[in-house]
N, C-alpha and C positions, 0 to 999 in steps of 0.2 A: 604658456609663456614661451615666446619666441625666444632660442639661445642666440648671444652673438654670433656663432659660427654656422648655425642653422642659415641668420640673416647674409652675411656676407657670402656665403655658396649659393644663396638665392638671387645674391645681386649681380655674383659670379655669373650664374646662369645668364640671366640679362644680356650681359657682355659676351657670352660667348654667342649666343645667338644672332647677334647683329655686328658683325667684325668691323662695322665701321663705326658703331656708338659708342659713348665717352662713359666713364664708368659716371653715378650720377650723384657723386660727393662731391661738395664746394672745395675746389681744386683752390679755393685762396685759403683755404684754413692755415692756420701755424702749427707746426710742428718739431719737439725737439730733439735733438740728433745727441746720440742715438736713441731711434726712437724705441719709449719702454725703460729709459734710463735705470738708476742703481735696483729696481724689483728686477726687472726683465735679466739683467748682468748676473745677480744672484742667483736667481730660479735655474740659469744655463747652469751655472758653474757646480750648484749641486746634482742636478742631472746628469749631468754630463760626466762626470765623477761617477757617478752611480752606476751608467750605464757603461761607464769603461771596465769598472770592477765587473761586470755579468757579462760581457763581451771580449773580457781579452781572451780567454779560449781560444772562440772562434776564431782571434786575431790574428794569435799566434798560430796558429792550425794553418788561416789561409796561406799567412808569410811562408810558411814551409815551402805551402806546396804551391805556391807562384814563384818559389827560388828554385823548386826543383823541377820545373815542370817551362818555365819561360827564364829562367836567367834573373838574373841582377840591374837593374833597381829590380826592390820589391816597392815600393811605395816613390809612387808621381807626385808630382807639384809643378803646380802651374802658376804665373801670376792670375790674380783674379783682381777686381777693384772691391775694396772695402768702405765702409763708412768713413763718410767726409771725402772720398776721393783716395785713400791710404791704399797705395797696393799690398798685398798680400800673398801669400806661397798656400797654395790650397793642395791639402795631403789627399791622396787618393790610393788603394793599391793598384798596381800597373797594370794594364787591361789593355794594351798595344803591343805592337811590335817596338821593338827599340826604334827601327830608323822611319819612323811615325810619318814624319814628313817629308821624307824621300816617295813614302807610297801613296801618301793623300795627293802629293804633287802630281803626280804619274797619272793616276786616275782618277782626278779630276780633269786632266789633259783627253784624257781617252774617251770619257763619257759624261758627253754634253748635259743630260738630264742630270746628272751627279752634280755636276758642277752650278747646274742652274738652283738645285736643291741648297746645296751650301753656300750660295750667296746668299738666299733668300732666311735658313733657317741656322745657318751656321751649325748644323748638324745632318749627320746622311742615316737615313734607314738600313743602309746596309753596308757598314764602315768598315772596308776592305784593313784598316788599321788593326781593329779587335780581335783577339785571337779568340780559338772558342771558349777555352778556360775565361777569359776576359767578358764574353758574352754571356755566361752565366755569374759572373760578377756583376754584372751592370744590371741584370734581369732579378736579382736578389737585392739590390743595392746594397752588397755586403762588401763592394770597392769603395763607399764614403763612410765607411767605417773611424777611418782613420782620420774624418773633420772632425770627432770627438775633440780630437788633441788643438783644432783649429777652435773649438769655441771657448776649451780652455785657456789657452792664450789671448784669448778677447777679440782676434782676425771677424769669425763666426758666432752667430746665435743657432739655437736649435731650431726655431722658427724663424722666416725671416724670407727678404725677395732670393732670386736662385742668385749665384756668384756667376758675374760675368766674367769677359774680358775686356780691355781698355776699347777695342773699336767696336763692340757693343754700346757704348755708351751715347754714343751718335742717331742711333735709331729709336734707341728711348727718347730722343728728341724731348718734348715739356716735362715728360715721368723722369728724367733723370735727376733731378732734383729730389723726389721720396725715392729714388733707387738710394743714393748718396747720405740719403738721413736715416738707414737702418744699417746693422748688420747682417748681409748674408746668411740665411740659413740651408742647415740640413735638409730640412722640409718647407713645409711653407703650402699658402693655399693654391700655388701653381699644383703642388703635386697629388692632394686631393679633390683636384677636376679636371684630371688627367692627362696630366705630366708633359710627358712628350707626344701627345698626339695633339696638344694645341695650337693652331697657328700662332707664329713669334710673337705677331701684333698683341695677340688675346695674352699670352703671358706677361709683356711688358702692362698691360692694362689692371691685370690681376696681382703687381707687382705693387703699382701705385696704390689700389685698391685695399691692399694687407696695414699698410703703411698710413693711410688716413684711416683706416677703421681697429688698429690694435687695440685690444684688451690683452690682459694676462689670461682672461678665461679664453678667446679667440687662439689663444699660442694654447694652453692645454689641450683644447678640443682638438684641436688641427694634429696635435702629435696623440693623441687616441685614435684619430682618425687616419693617419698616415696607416698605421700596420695593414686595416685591413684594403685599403684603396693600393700599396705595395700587392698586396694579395691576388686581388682583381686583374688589377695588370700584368702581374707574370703568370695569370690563367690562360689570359688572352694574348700573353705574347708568343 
């Protein structure tokens, strides 16, 4: 027997193969926002609880030594867009230099390919922002640590499309509509078929795709499946 999450990574596949094909779910289906209602709400908020208790350690440990090591904030927030459209403060610990946008500025000015990269993917392979302590934050993803606290106040799900920002919303073009009817998660099936090495397009596709095909067993698999796909990735990064 086929599992749900086996299915949807195989449909995934599909989609990543041909960067201009539509994922091949009945795009008129109904859906209610947000999707997974009072089960999906529940399952986060005991989770999530859970796994705060076995990770503050770690939490407190990082905050230390991101205060003693880069300064004050220790912990980022960004707007992000939330379910229905609701903006949102999405907690991160700080993984930049302070004057973030003075240097993205600069060197985006300076190097053309840089800049052609972040129109296109709204992220740089090589973000002169990150410090290196910040770089093995991001390569652990032990800097989204602190959305725990995000899907307890209901912002976030533990599974769910990635958290954008408002002028992202424009290139989801027709998926912005199942971007809009989930909670943002921690994880989600972007990040078990490989994260950041997906073209933006294939992400927003796989964003829609979560969204018309959730189950509860789909959000368990995918967060069994996150650890060792994190795993993979910082072998190879």
């Amino acid at each position: 027997m086929v599992s749900p999450v086996s299915e949807i990574i195989a449909a995934a596949g599909a989609v990543l193969k041909d960067d201009a094909g539509e994922e091949p779910d009945d795009r008129r289906r109904k859906f209610q926002a947000p999707v997974g209602g009072r089960g999906k709400r529940l399952f986060d908020i005991v989770i999530a609880s859970l796994a705060l208790v076995l990770v503050s350690p770690l939490m407190i440990a990082m905050a230390i030594i991101i205060r003693i090591r880069m300064g004050s904030p220790v912990i980022y927030s960004h707007p992000r867009v939330g379910v229905k459209g609701k903006i949102f403060r999405c907690y991160k610990f700080r993984t930049m230099v302070n004057n973030g946008s003075e240097v993205l500025e600069r060197h985006l000015a300076e190097d053309p390919a840089s800049a052609e990269e972040w129109s296109t993917a709204r992220k740089l392979s090589n973000d002169p922002r990150v410090t290196r302590l910040g770089q093995l934050l991001r390569r652990s993803s032990i800097d989204e640590l602190p959305q725990l606290f995000n899907v307890l106040r209901g912002d976030m799900s533990l599974v769910g499309p990635r958290p954008i920002v408002v002028d992202e919303l424009k290139p989801y073009g027709k998926n912005a509509e199942e971007y809009l009817a989930a909670r943002p998660g921690i994880t989600g099936i972007w990040q078990v078929c490989g994260r950041n090495s997906l073209a933006y397009s294939n992400r927003v596709k796989l964003d829609a795709m979560y969204v018309h095909r959730w189950s509860m067993l789909v959000d368990l698999a995918i967060l069994l499946k996150t650890v060792p796909a994190l795993l993979k990735f910082n072998e190879t990064s």
